[in-house]
C-alpha positions as CSV (number, residue, x, y, z in Angstrom):
1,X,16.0,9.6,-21.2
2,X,18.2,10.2,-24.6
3,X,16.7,10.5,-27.9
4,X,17.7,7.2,-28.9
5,X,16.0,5.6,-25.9
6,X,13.0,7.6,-26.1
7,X,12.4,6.8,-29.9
8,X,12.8,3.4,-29.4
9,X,10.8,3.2,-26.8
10,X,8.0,4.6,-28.7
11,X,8.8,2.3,-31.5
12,X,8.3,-0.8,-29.7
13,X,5.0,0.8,-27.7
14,X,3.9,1.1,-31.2
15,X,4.8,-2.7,-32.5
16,X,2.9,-4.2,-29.1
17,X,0.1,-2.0,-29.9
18,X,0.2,-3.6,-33.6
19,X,0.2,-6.5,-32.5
20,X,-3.1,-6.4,-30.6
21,X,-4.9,-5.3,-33.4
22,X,-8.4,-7.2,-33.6
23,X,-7.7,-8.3,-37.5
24,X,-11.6,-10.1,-37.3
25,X,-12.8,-6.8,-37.1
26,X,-10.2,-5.7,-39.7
27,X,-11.5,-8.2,-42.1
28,X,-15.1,-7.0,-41.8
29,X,-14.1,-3.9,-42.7
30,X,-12.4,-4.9,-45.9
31,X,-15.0,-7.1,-46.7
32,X,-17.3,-4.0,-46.5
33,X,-15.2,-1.9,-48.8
34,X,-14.9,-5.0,-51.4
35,X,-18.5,-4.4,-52.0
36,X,-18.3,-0.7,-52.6
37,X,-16.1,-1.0,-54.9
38,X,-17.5,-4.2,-57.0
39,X,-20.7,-1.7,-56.6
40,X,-19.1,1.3,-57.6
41,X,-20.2,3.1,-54.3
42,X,-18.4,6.4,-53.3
43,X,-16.4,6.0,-50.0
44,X,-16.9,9.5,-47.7
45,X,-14.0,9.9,-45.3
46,X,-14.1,12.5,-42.3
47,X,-12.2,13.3,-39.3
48,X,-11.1,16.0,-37.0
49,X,-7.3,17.3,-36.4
50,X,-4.9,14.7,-37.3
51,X,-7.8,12.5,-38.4
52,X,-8.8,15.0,-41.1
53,X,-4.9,15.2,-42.4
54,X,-5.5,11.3,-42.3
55,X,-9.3,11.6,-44.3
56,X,-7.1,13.4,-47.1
57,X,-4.1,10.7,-47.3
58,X,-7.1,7.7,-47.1
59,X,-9.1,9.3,-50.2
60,X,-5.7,9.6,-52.2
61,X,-4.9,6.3,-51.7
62,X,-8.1,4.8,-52.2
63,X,-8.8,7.1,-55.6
64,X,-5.0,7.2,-56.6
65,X,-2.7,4.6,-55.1
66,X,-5.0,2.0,-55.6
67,X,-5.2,2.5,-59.0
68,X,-1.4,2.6,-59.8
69,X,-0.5,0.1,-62.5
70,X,-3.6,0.9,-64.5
71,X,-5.9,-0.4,-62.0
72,X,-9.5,0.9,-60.6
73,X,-9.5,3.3,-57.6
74,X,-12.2,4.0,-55.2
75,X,-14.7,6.7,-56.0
76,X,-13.2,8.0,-52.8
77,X,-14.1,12.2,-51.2
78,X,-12.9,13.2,-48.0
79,X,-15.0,16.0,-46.3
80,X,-12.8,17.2,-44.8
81,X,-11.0,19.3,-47.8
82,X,-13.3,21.3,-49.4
83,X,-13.0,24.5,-47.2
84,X,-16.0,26.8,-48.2
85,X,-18.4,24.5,-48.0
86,X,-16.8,23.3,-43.8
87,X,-16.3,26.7,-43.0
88,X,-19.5,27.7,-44.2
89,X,-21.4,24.9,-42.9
90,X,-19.8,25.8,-39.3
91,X,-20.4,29.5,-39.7
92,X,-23.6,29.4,-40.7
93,X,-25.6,26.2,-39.1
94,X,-23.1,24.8,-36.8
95,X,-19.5,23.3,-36.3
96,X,-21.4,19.6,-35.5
97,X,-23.1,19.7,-38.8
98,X,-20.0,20.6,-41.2
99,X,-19.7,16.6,-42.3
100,X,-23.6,15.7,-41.7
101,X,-24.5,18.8,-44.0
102,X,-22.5,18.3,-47.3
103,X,-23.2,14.2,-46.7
104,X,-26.9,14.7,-46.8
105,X,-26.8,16.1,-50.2
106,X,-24.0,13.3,-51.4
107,X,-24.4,10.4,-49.6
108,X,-27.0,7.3,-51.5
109,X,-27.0,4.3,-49.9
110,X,-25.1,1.5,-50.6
111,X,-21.9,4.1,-50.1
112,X,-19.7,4.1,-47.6
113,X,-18.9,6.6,-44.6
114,X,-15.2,5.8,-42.8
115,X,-15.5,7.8,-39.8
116,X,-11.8,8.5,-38.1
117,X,-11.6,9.6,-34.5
118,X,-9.0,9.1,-32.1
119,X,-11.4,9.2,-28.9
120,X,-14.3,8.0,-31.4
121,X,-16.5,11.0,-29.7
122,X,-15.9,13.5,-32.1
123,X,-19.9,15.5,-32.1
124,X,-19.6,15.9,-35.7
125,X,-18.0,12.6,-36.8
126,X,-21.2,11.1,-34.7
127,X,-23.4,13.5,-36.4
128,X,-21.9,12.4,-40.1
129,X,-22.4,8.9,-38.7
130,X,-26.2,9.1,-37.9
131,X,-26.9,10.9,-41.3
132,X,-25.4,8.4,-42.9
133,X,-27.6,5.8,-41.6
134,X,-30.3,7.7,-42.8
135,X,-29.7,7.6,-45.9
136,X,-28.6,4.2,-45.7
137,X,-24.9,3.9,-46.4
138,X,-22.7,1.5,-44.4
139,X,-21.0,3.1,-41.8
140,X,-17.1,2.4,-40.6
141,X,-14.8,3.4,-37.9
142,X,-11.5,3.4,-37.5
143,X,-11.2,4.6,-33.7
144,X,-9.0,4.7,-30.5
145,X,-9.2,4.5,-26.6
146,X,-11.9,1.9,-26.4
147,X,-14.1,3.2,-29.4
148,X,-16.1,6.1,-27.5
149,X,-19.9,6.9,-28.5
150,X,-18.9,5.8,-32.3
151,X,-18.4,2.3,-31.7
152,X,-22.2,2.0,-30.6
153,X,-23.4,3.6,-33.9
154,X,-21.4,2.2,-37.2
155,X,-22.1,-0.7,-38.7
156,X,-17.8,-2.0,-38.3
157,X,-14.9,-0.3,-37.3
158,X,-11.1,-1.3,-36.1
159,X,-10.7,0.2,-32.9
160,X,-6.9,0.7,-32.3
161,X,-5.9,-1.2,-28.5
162,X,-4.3,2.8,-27.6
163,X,-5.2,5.6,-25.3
164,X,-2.9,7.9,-26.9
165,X,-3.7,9.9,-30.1
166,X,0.4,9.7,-31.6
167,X,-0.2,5.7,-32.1
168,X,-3.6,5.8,-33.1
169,X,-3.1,8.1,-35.7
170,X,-0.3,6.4,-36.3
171,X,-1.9,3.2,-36.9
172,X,-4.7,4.4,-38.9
173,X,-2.3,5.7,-41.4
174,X,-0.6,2.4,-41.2
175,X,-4.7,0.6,-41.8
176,X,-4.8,2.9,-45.0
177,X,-2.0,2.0,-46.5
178,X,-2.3,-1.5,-45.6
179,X,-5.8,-1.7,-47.4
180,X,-4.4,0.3,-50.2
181,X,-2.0,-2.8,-50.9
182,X,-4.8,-5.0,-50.3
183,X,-6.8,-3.2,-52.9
184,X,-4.0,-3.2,-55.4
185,X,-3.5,-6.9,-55.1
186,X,-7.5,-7.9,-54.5
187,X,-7.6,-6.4,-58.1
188,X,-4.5,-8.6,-59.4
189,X,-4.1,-11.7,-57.2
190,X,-0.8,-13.5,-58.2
């Protein structure tokens, strides 16, 4: 196959995938974010891999892009990037607890955990996930190939119609941005 061919044959794998989206599911999961931020809640994003690089990009947008124009962000901290602390944490207690450890001391309830994993059985995302409940925050995934052991465990998540990480991610970062428009305008409505 050429380049051309094989790019746009990814392209339109990607729009059918799109377009099988489960946007009830979507909706609960921006409903759930409406309330943390009317409550002022602090949104906790983790992920492994790809899904970490994503967990970075989702706090930006929900702290910075959503606040362009002189708006409110999200109180928004991604796990994933404060590096003493994870490597610490998977040095000295394990690699499972390097999300579950730092969220135990952060996490109240009433915030919010978004827990992104491609195969949504990620041993430390599930981890984070169960901690979470314990201290009573809402849990969220966004999740791939069917939603794994995660979908059993949070309280919503999107779960992206995909056995292949490239679209998942893909999509996820597509979901962030999405609700970081959404957030914009829910703030403004023309």
């Amino acid at each position: 196959m050429d380049r051309q061919g094989f790019s746009k044959q990814y392209f339109q794998s990607l729009c059918v995938v799109l377009q099988h989206l489960p946007l009830d599911d979507w909706e609960r999961v921006l409903r759930r974010l409406e309330t943390a931020f009317i409550q002022q809640q602090t949104v906790f994003i983790i992920g492994n891999g790809g899904s970490a690089a994503t967990a970075s990009h989702m706090m930006n947008d929900l702290m910075l892009g959503v606040a362009q124009g002189g708006k409110r962000g999200f109180r928004a901290i991604a796990l994933t990037d404060n590096m003493p602390v994870l490597t610490a944490t998977a040095n000295d207690l394990s690699y499972r607890d390097i999300f579950s450890t730092p969220l135990r001391t952060l996490g109240r309830a009433g915030d919010v955990l978004i827990a992104i994993s491609g195969s949504g059985n990620s041993p430390n995302v599930i981890e984070a996930v169960h901690v979470a409940r314990e201290v009573g925050m809402t849990t969220i995934g966004f999740l791939g190939m069917g939603g794994g052991k995660l979908k059993a465990v949070v309280d919503e998540s999107i779960i992206v119609p995909s056995h292949d990480y490239g679209p998942i991610e893909d999509i996820h970062l597509i979901l962030d941005h999405v609700m970081m428009a959404y957030f914009k305008r829910w703030q403004s409505p023309e």
